[in-house]
DRENDO-1510 file (C-alpha; in Angstrom, 1 decimal, always signed):
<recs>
REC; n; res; u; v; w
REC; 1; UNK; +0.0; +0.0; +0.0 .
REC; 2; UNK; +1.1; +3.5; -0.8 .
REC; 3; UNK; -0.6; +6.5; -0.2 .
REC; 4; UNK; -0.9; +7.6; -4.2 .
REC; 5; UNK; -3.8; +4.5; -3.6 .
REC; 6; UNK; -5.2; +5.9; -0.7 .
REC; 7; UNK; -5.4; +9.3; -3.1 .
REC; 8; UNK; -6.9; +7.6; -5.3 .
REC; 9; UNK; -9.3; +5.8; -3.0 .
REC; 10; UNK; -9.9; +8.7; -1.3 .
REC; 11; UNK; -11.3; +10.3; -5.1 .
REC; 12; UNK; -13.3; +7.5; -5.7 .
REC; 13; UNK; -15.2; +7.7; -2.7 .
REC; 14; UNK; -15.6; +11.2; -2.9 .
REC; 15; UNK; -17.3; +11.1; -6.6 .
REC; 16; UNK; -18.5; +7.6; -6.2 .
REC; 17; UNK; -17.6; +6.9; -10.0 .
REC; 18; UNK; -14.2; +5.4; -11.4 .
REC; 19; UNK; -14.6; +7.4; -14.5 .
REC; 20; UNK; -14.6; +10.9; -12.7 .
REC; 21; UNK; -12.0; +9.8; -10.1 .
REC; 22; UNK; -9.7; +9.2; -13.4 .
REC; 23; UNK; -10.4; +12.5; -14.1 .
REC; 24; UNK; -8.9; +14.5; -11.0 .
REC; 25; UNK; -6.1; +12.0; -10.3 .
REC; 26; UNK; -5.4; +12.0; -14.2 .
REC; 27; UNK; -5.4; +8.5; -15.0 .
REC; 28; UNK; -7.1; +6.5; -16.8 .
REC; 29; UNK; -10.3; +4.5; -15.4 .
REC; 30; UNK; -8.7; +1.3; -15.8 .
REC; 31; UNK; -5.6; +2.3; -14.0 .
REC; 32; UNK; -7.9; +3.4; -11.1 .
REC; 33; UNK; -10.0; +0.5; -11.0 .
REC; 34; UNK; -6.5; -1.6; -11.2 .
REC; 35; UNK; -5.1; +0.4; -7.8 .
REC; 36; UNK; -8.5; +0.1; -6.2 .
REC; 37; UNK; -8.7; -3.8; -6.8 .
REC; 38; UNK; -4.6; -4.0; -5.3 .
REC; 39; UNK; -5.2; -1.6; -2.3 .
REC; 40; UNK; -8.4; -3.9; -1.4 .
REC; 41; UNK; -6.2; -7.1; -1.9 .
REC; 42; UNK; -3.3; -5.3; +0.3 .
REC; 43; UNK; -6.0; -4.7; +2.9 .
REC; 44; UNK; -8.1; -8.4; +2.1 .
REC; 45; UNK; -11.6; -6.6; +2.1 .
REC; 46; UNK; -13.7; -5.4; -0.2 .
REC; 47; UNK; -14.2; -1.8; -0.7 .
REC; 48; UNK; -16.2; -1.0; -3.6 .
REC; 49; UNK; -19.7; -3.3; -4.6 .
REC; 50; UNK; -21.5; -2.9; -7.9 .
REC; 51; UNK; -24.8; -1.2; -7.1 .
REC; 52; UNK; -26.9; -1.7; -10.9 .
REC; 53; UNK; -24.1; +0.7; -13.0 .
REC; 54; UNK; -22.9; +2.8; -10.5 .
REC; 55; UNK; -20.8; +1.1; -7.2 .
REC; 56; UNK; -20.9; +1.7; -3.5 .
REC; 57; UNK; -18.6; +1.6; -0.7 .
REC; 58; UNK; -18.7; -1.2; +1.8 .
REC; 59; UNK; -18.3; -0.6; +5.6 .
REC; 60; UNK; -14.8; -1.4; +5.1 .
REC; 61; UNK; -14.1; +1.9; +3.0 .
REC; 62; UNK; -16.3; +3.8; +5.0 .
REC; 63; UNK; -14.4; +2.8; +7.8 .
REC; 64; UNK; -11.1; +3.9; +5.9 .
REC; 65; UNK; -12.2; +6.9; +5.0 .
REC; 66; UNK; -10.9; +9.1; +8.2 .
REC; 67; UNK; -7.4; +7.0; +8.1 .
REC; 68; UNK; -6.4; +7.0; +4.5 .
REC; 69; UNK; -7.3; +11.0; +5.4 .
REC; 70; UNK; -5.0; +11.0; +8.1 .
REC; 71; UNK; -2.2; +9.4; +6.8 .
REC; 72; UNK; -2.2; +12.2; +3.6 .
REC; 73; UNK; -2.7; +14.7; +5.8 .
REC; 74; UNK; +0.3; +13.8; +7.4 .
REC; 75; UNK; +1.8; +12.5; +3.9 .
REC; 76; UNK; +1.4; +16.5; +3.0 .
REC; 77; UNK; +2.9; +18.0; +6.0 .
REC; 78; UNK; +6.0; +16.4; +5.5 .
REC; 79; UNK; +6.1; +17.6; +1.9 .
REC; 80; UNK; +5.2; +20.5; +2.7 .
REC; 81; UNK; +8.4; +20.6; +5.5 .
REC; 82; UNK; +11.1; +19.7; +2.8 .
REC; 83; UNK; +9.5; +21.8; -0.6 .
REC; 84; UNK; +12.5; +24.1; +0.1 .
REC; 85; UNK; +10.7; +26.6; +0.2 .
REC; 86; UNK; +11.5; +28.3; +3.8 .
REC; 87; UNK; +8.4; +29.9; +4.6 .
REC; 88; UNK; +6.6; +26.6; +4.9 .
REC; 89; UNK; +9.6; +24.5; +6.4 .
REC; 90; UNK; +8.5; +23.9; +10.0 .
REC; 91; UNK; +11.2; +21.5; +11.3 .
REC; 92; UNK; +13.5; +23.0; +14.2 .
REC; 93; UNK; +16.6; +24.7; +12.3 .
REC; 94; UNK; +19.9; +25.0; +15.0 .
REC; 95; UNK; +22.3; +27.7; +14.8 .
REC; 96; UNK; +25.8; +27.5; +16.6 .
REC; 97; UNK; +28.4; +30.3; +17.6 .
REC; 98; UNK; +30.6; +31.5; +19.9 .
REC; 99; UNK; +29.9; +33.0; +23.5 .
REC; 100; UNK; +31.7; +36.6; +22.5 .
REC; 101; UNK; +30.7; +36.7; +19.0 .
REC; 102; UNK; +26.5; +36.3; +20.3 .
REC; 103; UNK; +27.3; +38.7; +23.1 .
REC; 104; UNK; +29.2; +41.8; +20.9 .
REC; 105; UNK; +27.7; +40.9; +17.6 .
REC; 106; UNK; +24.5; +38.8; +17.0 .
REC; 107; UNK; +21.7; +40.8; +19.0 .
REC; 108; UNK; +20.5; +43.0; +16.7 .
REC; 109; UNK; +21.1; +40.5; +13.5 .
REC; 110; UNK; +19.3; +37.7; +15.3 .
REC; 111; UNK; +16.5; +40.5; +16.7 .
REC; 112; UNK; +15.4; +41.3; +12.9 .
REC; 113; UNK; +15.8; +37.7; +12.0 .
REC; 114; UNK; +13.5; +36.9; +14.7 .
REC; 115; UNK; +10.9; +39.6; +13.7 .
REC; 116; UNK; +11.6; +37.7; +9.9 .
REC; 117; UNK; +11.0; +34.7; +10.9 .
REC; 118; UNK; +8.5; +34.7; +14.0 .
REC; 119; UNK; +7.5; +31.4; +13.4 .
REC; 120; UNK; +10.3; +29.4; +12.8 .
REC; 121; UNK; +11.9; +26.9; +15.5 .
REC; 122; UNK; +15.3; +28.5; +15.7 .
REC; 123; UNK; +17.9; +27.0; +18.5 .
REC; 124; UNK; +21.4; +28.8; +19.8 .
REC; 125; UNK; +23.7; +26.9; +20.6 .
REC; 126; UNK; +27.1; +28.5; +22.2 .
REC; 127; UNK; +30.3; +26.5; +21.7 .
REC; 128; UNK; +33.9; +26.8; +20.3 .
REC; 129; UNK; +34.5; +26.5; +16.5 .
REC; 130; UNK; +36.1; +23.1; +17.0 .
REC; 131; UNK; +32.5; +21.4; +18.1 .
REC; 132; UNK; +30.5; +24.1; +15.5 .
REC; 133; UNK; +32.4; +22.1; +12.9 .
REC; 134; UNK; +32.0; +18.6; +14.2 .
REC; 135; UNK; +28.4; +19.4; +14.8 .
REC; 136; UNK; +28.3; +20.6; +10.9 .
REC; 137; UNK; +29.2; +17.7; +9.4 .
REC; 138; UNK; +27.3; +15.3; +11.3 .
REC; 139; UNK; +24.5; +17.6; +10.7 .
REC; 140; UNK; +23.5; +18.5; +14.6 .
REC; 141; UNK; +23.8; +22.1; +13.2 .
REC; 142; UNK; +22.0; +23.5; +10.2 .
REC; 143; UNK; +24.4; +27.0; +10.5 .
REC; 144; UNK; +27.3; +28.0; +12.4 .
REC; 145; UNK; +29.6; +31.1; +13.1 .
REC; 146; UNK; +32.8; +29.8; +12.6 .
REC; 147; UNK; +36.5; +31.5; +13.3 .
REC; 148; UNK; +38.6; +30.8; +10.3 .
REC; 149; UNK; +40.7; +29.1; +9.3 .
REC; 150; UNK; +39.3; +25.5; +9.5 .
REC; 151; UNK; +39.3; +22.5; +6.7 .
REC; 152; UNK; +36.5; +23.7; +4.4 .
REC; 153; UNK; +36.2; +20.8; +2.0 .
REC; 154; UNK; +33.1; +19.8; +3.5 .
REC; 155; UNK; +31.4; +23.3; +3.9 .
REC; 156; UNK; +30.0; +25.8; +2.6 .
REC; 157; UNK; +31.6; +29.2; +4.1 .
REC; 158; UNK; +30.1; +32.6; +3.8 .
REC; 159; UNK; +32.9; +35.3; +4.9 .
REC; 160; UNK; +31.8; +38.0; +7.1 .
REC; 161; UNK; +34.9; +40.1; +8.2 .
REC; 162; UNK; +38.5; +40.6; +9.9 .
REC; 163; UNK; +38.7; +41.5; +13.1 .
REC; 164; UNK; +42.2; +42.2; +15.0 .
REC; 165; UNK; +42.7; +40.5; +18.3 .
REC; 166; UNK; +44.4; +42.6; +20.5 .
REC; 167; UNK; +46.8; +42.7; +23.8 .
REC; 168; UNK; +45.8; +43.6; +27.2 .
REC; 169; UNK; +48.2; +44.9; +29.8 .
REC; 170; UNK; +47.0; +45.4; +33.6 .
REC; 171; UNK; +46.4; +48.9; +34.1 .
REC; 172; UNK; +46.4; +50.2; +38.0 .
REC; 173; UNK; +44.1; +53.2; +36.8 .
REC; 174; UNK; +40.9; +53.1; +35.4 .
REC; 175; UNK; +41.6; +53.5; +31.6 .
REC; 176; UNK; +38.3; +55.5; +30.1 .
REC; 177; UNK; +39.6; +56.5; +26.4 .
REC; 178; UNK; +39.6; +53.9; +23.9 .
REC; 179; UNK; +43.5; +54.1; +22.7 .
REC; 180; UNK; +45.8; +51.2; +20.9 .
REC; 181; UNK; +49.0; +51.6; +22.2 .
REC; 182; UNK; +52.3; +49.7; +20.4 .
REC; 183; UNK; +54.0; +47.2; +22.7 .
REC; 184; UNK; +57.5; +46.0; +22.2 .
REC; 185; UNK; +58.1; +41.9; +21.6 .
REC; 186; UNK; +60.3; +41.9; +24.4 .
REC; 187; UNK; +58.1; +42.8; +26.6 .
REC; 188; UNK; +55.3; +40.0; +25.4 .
REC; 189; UNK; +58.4; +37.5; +26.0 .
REC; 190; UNK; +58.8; +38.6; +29.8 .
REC; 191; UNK; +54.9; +38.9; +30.3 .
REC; 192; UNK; +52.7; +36.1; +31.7 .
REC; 193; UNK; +49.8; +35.3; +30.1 .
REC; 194; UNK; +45.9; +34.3; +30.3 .
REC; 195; UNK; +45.5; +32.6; +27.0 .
REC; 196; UNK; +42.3; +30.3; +25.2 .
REC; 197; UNK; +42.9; +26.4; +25.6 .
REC; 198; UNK; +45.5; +25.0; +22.9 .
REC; 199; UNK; +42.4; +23.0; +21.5 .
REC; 200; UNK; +40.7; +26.1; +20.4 .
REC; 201; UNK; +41.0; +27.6; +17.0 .
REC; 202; UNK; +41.7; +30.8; +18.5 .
REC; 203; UNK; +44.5; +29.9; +20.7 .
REC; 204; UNK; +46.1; +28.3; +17.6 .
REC; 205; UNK; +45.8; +31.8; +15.8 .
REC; 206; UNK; +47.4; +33.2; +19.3 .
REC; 207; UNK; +50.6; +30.5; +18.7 .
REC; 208; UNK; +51.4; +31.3; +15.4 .
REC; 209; UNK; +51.5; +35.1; +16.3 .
REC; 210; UNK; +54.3; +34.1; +18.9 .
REC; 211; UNK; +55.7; +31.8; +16.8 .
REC; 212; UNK; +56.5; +34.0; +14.0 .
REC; 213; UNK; +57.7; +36.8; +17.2 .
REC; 214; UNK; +60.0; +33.8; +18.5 .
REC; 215; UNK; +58.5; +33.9; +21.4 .
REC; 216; UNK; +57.2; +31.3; +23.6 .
REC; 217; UNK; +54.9; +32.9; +25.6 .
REC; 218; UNK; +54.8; +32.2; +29.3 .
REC; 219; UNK; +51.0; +31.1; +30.0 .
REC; 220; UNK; +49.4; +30.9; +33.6 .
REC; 221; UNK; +46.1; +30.1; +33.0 .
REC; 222; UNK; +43.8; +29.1; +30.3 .
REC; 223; UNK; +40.2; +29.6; +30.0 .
REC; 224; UNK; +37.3; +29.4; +27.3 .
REC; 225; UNK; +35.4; +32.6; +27.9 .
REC; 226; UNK; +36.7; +35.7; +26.9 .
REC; 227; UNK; +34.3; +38.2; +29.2 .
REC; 228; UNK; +36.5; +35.5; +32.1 .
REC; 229; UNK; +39.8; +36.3; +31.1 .
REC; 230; UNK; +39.4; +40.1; +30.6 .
REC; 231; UNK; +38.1; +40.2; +34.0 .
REC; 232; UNK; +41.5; +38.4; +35.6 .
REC; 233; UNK; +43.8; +40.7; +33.4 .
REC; 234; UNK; +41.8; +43.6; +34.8 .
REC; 235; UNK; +42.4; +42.0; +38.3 .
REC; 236; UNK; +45.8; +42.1; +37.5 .
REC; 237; UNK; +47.2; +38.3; +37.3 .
REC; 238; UNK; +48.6; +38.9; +33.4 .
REC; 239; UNK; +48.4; +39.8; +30.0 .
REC; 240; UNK; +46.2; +38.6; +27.6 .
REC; 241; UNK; +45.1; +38.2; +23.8 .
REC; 242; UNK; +41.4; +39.4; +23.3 .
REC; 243; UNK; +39.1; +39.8; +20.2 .
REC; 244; UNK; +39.2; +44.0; +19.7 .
REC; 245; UNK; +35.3; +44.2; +20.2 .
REC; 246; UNK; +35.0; +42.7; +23.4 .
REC; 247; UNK; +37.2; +45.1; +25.0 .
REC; 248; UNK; +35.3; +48.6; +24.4 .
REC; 249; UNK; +33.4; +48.6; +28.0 .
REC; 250; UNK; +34.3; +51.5; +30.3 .
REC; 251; UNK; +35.6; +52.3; +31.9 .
REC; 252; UNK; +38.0; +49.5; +32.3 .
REC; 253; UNK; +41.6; +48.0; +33.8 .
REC; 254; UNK; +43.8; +47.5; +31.1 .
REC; 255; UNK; +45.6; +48.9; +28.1 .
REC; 256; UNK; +45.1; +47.7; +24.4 .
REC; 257; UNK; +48.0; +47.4; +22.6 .
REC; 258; UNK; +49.6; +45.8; +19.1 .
REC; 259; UNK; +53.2; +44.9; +17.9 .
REC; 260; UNK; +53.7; +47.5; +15.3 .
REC; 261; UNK; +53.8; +45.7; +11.9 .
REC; 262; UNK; +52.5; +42.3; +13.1 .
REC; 263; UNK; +48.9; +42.7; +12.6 .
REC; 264; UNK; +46.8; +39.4; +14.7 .
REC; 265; UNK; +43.8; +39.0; +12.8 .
REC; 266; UNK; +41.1; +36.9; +13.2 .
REC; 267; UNK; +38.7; +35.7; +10.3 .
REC; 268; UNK; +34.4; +34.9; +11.2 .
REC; 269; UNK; +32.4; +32.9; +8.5 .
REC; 270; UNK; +28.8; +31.6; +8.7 .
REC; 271; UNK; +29.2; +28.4; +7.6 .
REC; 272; UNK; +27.0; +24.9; +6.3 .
REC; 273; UNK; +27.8; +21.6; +5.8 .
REC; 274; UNK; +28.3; +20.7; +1.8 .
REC; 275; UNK; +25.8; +19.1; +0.4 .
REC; 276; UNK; +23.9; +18.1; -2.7 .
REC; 277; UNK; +20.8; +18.9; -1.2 .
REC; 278; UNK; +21.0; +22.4; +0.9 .
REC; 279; UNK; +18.3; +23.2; +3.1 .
REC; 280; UNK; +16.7; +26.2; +1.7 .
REC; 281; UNK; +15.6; +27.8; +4.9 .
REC; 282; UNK; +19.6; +27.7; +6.1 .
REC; 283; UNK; +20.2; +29.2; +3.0 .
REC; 284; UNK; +18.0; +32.4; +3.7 .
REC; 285; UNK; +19.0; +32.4; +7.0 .
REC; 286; UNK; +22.9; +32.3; +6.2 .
REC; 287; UNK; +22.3; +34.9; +3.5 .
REC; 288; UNK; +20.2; +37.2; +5.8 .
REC; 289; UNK; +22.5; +37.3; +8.8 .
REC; 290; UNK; +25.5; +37.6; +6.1 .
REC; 291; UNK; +23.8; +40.9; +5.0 .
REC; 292; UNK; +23.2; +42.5; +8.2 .
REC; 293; UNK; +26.3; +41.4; +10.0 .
REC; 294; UNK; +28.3; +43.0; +7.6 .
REC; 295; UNK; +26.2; +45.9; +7.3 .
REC; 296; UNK; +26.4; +46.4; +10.8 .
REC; 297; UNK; +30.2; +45.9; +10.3 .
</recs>
């Protein structure tokens, strides 16, 4: 049994004639009478009894009737859920980024994606790019905002912008000017430091900065969250390395400073898993949150 039978059932017993069920399922009368005659075997009942030249439906198919209903009903929801088209895709559609990134630069993006979409089932999930990935490609995440760079060969990646990561010296005073200061190598080399965990994408952008200073830096502490370490340097246990836009707060502990000539960037992409069949609402939601992150760039 298939539910193209239980259509056709369904336009038999709704006309009660073969000839003009033919005509809105668009096949011929002996097709219909052929389905009808292998749904009733599939079921062993009869459905349909001659009645003079016109045929009537047994207690069987009137007893049918509200299933063979239900099951297309629910036969057209989930078409309905995977058309591609994302105004009528109802399944739950997960988003992934990172804790500073949501904080500093997703309310209002995901505020007029919300007020787009009021309807949809969106999830946040907060993790580092590392798990965004995994999550990805195993497809526990329909979109992510990833730190680049990562292996891209399975996914799709949208770039959004630069941003320079900056260094944060303990500061006595209360600093209330934003100011980036230049800092000398040597000085990094003497400093102790509050750093991201070596298995995070952005402590491995952090390593090859030192690396290409010669420097191995002398690290204390690690931690994941980056409102957590700007809070210690500002307590005054060491330096740190901090995305630029998580540091404007006043007033505030520390110094921001550069190595003159050795820019630290970090790159941000949304990102999708690679596939031959792309979800169209991750799509329009990639493509929306594209535009007005940049925009508000």
């Amino acid at each position: 049994m298939d539910f193209r039978q239980l259509e056709i059932f369904l336009a038999v017993m709704e006309h009660a004639s073969v000839t003009r069920a033919a005509e809105k399922v668009h096949l011929s009368p002996g097709a219909v009478s052929l389905q009808i005659h292998k749904l009733a075997a599939e079921l062993h009942t009869d459905l349909f009894v001659r009645a003079g030249k016109q045929i009537a439906p047994t207690p069987a198919a009137r007893h049918l009737v509200e299933s063979a209903r239900a099951v297309l009903g629910r036969v057209r929801e989930i078409e309905q859920s995977f058309s591609g088209d994302p105004a009528t895709d109802t399944r739950p559609f997960h988003f992934a980024t990172g804790l500073t990134t949501l904080v500093h630069r997703l309310g209002p993006p995901l505020r007029k994606l919300r007020r787009a979409m009021p309807h949809t089932p969106i999830g946040i999930t907060v993790v580092p790019t590392e798990e965004m990935v995994s999550g990805l490609l195993d497809r526990r995440f329909d979109l992510a905002l990833i730190t680049l760079p990562v292996s891209e060969e399975h996914l799709t990646v949208l770039p959004l912008f630069e941003e320079e990561l900056l260094i944060l010296r303990p500061s006595l005073a209360s600093v209330r000017a934003w100011h980036v200061g230049n800092i000398r190598p040597s000085e990094l080399a003497a400093a102790s430091f509050l750093l991201y965990p070596r298995r995070s994408n952005m402590r491995s952008i952090i390593d090859r900065f030192f690396e290409n200073l010669d420097i191995a830096p002398n690290v204390i502490m690690e931690a994941d969250d980056t409102e957590a370490i700007r809070l210690l340097v500002e307590a005054g246990f060491g330096y740190s390395i901090l995305p630029e836009f998580a540091l404007r707060k006043q007033p505030r502990h520390f110094h921001a400073l550069r190595v003159p000539e050795r820019p630290l960037l970090r790159r941000q992409a949304l990102a999708m898993a690679r596939t031959e069949y792309p979800r169209a609402l991750t799509v329009s939601i990639a493509k929306f949150l594209q535009s007005e992150i940049i925009a508000a760039r």
